[in-house]
KOLZA-500282 format. One record per residue (C-alpha): z, x, y; residue number from 1. Coordinates in nm, 4 decimals. Layout:
N
<marlo w="Z" u="X" v="Y" k="NUM"/>
...
This chain:
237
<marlo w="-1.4643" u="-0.7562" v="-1.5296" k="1"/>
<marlo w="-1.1739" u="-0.9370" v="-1.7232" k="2"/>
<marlo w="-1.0423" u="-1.2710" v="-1.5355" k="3"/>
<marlo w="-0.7243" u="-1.1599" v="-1.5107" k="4"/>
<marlo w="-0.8371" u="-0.9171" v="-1.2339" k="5"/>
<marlo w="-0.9741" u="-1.1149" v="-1.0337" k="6"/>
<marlo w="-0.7170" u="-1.3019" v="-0.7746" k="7"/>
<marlo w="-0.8569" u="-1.6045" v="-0.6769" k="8"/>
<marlo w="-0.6290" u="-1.9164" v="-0.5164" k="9"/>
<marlo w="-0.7180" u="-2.2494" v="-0.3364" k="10"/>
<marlo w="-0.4553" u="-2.3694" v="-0.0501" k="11"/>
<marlo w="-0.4590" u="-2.6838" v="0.1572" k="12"/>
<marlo w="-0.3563" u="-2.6892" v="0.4911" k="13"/>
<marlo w="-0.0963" u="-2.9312" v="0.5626" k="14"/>
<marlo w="0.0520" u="-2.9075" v="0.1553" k="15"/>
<marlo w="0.0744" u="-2.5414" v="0.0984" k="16"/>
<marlo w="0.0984" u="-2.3851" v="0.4419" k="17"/>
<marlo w="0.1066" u="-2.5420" v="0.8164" k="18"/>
<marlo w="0.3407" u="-2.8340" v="0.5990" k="19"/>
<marlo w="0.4702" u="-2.9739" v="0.9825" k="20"/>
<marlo w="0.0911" u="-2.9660" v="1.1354" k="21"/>
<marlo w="0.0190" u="-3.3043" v="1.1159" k="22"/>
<marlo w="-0.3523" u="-3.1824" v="1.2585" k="23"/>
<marlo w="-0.3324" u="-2.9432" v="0.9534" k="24"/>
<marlo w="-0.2857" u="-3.2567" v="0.7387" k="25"/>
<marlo w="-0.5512" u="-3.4531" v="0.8972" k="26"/>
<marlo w="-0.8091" u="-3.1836" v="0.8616" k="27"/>
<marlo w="-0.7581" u="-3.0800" v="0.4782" k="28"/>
<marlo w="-0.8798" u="-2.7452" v="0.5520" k="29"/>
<marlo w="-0.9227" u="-2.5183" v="0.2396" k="30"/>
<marlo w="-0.7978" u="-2.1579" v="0.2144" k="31"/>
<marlo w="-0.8741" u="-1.9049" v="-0.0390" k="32"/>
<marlo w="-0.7198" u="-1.5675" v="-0.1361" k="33"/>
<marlo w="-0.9593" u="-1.3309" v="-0.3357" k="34"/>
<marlo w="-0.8180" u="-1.0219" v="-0.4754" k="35"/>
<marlo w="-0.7970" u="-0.7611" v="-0.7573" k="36"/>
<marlo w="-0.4832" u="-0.7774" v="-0.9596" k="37"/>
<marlo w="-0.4996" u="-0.4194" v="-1.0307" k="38"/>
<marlo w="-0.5337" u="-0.2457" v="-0.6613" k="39"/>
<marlo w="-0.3325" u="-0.5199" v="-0.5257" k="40"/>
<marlo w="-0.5735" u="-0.5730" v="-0.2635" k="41"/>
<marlo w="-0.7077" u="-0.9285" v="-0.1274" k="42"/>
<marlo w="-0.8901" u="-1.1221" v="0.1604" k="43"/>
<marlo w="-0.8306" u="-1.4160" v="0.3306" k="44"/>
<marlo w="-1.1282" u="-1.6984" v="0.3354" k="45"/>
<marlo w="-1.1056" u="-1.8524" v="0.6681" k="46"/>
<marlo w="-0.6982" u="-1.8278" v="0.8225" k="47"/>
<marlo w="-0.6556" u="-2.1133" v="0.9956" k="48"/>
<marlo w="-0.3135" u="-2.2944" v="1.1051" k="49"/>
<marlo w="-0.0634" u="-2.1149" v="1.0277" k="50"/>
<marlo w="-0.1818" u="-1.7319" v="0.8898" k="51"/>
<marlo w="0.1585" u="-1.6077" v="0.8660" k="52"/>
<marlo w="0.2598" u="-1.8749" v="0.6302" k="53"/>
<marlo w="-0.0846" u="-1.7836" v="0.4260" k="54"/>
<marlo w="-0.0425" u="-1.4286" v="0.4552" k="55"/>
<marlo w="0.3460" u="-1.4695" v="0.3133" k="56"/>
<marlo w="0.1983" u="-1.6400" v="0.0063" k="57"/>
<marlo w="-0.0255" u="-1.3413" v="-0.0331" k="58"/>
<marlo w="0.2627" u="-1.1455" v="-0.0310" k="59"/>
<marlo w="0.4912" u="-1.3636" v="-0.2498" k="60"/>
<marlo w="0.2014" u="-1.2601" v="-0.4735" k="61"/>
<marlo w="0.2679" u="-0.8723" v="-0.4471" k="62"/>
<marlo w="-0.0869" u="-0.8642" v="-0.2960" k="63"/>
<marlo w="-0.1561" u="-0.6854" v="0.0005" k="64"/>
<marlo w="-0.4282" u="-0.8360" v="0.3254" k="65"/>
<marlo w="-0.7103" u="-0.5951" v="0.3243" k="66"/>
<marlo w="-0.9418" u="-0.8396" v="0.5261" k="67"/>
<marlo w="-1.0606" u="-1.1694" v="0.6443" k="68"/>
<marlo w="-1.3566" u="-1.3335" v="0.5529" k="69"/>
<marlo w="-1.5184" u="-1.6440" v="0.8244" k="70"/>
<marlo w="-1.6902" u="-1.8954" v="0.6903" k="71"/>
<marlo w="-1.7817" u="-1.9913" v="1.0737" k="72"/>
<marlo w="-1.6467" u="-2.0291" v="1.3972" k="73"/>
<marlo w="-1.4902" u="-2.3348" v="1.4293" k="74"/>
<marlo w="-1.1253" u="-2.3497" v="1.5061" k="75"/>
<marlo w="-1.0267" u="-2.5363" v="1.2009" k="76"/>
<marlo w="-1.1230" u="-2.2548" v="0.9792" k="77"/>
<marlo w="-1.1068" u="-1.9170" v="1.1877" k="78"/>
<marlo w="-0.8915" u="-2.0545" v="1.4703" k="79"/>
<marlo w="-0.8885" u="-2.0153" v="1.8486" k="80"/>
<marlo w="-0.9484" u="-2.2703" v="2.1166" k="81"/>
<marlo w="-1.2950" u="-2.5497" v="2.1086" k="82"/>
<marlo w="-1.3452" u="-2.9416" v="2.2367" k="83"/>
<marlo w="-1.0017" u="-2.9156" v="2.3563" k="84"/>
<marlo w="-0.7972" u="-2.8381" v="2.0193" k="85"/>
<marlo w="-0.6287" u="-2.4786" v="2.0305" k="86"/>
<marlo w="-0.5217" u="-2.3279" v="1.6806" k="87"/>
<marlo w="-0.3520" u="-2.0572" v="1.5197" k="88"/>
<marlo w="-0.6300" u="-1.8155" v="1.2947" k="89"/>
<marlo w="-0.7455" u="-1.4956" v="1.2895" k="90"/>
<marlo w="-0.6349" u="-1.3941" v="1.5924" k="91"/>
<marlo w="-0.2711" u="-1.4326" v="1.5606" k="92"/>
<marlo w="-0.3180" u="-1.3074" v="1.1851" k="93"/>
<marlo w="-0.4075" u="-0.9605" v="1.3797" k="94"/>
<marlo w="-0.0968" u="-0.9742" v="1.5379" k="95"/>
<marlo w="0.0797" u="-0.9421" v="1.1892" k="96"/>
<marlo w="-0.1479" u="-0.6787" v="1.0381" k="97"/>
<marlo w="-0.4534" u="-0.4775" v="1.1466" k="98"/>
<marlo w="-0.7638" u="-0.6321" v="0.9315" k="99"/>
<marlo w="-1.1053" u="-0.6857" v="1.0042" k="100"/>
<marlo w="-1.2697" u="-1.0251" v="0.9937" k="101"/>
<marlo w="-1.6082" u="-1.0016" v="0.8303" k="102"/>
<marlo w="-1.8752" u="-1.2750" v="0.9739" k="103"/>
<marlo w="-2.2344" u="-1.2954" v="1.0053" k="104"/>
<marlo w="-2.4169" u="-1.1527" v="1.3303" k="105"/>
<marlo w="-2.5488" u="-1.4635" v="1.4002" k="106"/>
<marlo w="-2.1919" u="-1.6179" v="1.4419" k="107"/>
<marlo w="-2.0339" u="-1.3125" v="1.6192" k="108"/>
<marlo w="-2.0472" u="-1.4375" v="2.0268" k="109"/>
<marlo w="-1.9639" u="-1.7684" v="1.9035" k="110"/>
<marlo w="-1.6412" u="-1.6565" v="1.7101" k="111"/>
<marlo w="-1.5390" u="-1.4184" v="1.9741" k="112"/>
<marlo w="-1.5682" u="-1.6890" v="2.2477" k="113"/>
<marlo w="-1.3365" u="-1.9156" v="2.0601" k="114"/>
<marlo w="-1.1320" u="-1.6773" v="1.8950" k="115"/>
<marlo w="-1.1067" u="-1.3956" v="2.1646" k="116"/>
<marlo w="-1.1349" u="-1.1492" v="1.9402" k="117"/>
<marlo w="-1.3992" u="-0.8857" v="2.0473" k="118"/>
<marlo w="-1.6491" u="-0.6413" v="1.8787" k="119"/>
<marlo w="-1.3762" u="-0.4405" v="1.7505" k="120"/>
<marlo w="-1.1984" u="-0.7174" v="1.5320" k="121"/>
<marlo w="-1.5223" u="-0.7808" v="1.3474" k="122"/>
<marlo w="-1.7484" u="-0.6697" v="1.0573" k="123"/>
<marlo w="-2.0541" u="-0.8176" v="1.0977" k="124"/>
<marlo w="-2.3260" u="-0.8670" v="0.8259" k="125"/>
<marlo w="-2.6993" u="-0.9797" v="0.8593" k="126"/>
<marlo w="-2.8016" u="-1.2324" v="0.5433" k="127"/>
<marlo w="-2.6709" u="-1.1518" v="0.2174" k="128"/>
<marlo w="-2.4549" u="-0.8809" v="0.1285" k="129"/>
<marlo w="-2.1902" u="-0.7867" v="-0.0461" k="130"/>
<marlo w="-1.8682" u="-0.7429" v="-0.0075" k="131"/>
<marlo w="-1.5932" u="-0.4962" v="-0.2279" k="132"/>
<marlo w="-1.2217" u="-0.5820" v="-0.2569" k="133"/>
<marlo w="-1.0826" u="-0.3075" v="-0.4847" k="134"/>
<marlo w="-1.3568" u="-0.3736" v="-0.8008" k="135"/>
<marlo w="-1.3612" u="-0.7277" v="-0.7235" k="136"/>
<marlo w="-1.7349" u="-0.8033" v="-0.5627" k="137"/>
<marlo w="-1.7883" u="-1.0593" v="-0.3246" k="138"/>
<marlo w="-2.1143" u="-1.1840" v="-0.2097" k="139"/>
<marlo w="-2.2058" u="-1.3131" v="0.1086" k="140"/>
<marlo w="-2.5075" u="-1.5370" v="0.1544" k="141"/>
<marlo w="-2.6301" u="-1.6226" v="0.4924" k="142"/>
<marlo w="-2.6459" u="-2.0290" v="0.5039" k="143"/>
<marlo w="-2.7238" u="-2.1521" v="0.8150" k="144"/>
<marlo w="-2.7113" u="-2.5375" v="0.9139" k="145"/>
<marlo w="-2.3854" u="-2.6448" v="1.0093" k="146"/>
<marlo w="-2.3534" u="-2.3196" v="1.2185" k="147"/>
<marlo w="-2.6042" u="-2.0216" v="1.2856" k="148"/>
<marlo w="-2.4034" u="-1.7757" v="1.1245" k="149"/>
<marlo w="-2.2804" u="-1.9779" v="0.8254" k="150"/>
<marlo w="-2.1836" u="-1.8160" v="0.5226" k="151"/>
<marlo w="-2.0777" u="-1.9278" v="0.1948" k="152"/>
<marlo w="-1.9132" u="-1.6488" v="-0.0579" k="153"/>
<marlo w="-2.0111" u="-1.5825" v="-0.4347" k="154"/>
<marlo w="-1.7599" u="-1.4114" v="-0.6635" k="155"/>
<marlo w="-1.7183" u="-1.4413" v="-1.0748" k="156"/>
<marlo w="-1.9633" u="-1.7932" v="-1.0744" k="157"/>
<marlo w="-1.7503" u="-1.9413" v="-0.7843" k="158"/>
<marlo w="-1.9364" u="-2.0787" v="-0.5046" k="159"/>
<marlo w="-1.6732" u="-2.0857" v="-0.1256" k="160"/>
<marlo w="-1.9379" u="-2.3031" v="0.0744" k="161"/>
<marlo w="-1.7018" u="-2.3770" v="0.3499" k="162"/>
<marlo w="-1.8657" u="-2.6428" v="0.5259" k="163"/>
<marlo w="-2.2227" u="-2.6002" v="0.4627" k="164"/>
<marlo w="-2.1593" u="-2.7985" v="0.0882" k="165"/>
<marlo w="-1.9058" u="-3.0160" v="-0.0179" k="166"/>
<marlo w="-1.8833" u="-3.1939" v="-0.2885" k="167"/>
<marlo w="-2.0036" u="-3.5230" v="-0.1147" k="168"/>
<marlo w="-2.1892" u="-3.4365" v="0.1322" k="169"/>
<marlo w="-2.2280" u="-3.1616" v="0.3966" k="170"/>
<marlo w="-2.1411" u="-3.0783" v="0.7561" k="171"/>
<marlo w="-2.2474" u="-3.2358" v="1.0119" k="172"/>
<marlo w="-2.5575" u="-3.0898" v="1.2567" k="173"/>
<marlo w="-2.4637" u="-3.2244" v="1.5888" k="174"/>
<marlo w="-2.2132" u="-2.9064" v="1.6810" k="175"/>
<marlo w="-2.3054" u="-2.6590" v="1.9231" k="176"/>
<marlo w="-2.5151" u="-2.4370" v="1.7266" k="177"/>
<marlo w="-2.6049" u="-2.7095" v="1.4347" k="178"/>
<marlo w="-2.9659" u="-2.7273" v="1.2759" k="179"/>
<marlo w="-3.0757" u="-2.9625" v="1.0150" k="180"/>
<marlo w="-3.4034" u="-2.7992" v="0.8817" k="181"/>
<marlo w="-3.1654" u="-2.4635" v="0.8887" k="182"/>
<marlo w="-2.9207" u="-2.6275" v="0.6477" k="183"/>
<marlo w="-3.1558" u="-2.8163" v="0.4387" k="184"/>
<marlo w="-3.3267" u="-2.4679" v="0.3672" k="185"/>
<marlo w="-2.9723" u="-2.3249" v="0.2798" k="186"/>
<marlo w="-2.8943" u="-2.6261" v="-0.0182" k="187"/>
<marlo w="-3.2253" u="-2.6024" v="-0.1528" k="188"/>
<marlo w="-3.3483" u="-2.2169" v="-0.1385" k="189"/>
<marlo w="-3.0362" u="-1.9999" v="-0.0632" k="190"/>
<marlo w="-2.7845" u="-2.1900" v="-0.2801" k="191"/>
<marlo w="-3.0833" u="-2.2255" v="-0.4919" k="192"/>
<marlo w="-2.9524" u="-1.8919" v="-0.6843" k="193"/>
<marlo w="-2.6084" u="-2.0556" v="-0.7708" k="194"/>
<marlo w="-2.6250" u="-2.1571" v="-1.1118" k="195"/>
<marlo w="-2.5102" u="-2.5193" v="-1.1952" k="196"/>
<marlo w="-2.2334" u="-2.4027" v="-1.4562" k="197"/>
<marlo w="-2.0915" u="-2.1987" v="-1.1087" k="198"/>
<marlo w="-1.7986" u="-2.3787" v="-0.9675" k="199"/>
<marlo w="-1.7866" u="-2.5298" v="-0.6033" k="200"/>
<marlo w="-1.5231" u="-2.4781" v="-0.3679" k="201"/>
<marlo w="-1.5832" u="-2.6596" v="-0.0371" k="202"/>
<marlo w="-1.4365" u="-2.6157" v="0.3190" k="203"/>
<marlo w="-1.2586" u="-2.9810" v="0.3188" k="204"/>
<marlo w="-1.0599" u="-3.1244" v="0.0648" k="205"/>
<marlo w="-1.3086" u="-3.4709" v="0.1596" k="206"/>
<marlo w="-1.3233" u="-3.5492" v="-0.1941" k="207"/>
<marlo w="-1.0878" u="-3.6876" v="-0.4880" k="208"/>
<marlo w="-1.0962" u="-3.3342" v="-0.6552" k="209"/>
<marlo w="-1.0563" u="-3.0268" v="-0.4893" k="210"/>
<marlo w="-1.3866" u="-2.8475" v="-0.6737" k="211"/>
<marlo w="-1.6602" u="-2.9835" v="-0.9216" k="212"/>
<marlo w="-1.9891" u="-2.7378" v="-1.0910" k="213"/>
<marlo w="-2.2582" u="-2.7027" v="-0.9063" k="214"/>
<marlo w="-2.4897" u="-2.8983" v="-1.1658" k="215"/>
<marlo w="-2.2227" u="-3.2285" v="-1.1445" k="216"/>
<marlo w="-2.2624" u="-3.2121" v="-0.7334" k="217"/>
<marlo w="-2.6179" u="-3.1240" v="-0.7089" k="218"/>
<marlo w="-2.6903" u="-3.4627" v="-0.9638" k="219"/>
<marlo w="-2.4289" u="-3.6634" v="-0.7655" k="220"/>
<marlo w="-2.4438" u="-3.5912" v="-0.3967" k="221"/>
<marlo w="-2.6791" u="-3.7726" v="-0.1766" k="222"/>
<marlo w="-2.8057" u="-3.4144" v="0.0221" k="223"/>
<marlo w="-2.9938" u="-3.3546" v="-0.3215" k="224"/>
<marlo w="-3.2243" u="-3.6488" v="-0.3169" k="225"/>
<marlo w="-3.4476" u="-3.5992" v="-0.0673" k="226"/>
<marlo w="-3.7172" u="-3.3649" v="-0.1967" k="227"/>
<marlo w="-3.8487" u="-3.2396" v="0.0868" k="228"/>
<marlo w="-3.8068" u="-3.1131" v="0.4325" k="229"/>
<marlo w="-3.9697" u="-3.4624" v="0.5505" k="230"/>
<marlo w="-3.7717" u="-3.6458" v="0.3809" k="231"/>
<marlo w="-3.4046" u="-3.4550" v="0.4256" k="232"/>
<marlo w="-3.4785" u="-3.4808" v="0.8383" k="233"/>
<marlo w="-3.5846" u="-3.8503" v="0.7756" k="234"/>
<marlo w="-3.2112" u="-3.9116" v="0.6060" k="235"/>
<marlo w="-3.0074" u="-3.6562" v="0.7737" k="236"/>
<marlo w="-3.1544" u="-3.4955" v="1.0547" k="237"/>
């Protein structure tokens, strides 16, 4: 697969879409498009804010929304209303054009009690899969932690860890749903498979730069130093 197939763009909310959100600008969310130049065809990683703003830059892009992809069900990355904060996602994205929004069973009655979006609106996977948009593949890895149903996204050595990893850091555990012996499993035996020269691409622009390898964050953030489960629950749980 040549590199100019692949589609693949980074937006942050507040700078590239939802620009008069000043939540969106407080929050940093990320947002990424992944597509194949040839069939024209791309998803949406986590539509949050303002999803007819992000669909039009698909468009602008002569690409056309085949799906949505969660990375879990909080509001500030799939939308809907929780703790008081109601906001634009996947829901309203439905409203401009019939696609799916692929999450992982474990999230489903969580997303659909924020969202509102019911049984029919999803596509729901159990642990890792994989996911086809035109020839482009997309791999979805279970990751639980921050949230049960958790998921980060592998496609052409880049690693969308929405909150589970960033690249200081990781989400927090204290959310409905959190678990810190789930997430310490996901860093250090399901991400275990993500090769250091693979690129991460966090959730939350809560860093300088917007994406680092996996080797530079893995020697650099503090979630890698504890060495066992003992230890990680001792510092983080």
């Amino acid at each position: 697969m040549s590199d100019e197939r692949l589609y693949f763009r980074q937006l942050l909310s507040g700078r590239d879409f939802a620009q008069d959100d000043p939540f969106a600008q407080q929050m940093v969310n990320f947002v990424y498009l992944i597509g194949d130049r040839e069939t024209n065809e791309a998803v949406i990683v986590d539509p949050a804010y303002d999803p007819a703003g992000i669909l039009g830059i698909l468009e602008a892009d002569g690409m056309n929304c085949v799906g949505m992809l969660g990375t879990h069900y909080h509001a500030d990355h799939v939308g809907g209303s929780m703790m008081g904060l109601s906001v634009s996602g996947a829901a309203e994205l439905l409203g401009e054009t019939s696609v799916p929004l692929h999450i992982q069973t474990a999230e489903a009655e969580y997303v659909k009690k924020v969202t509102g979006l019911t049984n029919d609106d999803l596509v729901q996977h159990d642990g890792s899969q994989s996911l086809d948009v035109g020839a482009i593949s997309i791999e979805l890895l279970h990751t639980p932690g921050h949230t049960p149903g958790s998921q980060s996204f592998l496609v052409d050595n880049r690693l969308i860890a929405g909150d589970t990893l960033f690249l200081q850091g990781c989400g927090r555990t204290d959310l409905p749903g959190g678990d810190p012996e789930q997430l310490y499993h996901s860093l250090t035996k399901v991400l275990s498979k993500v090769p250091d020269d693979a690129v991460l691409f966090p959730g939350h622009q809560y860093s300088p730069a917007p994406s680092a390898t996996m080797g530079e964050t893995r020697a650099q953030n503090m979630v890698f130093v504890p060495k066992t489960a003992e230890q990680w629950m001792s510092m983080f749980g």
